[in-house]
N, C-alpha and C positions, 0 to 999 in steps of 0.2 A: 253533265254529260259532255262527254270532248267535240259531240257535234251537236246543236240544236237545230238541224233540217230535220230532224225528223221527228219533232216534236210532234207534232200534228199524234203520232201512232204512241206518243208516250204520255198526251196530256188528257185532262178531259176538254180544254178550248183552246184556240186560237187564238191571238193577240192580233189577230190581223181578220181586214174584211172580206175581201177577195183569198181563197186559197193557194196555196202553192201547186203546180201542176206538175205532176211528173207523168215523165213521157221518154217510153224506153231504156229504163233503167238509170234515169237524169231528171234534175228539176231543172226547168225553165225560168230562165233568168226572167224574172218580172219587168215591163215594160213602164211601169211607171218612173216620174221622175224619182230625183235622188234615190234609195233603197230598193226603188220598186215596187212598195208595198204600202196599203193605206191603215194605219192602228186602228181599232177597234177602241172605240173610248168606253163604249158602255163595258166592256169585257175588261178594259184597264180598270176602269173604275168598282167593278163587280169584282176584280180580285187582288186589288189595293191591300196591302197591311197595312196597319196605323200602327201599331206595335209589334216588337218584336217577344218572342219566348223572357220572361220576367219581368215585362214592362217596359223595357228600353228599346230603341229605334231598330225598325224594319229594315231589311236588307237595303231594298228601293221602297220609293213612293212617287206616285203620281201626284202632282199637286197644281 
């Protein structure tokens, strides 16, 4: 997709803990440090590939 804000309405999870908040037709810039946002490890690790389509390496991996 050419933008992933709005994943949330295209996926079935979040890769993050805390949600993205939109308010007024804008997301709010997350207050945490660096990105703003905290990853979700269990969610990383629940949808981790090990392989890719005929055996060879996955796009990304968590590791």
């Amino acid at each position: 997709m050419g933008s992933d804000i709005v994943g949330q309405f295209a996926r079935e999870d979040d890769l993050i803990v805390e949600p993205l908040i939109y308010e007024d037709g804008y997301v709010r810039v997350p207050s945490g440090p660096g990105l703003g946002v905290v990853l979700d490890e269990d969610a990383l690790t629940h949808y981790t590939v090990e392989s890719g389509d005929g055996g060879g390496p996955s796009c990304w991996m968590v590791s």
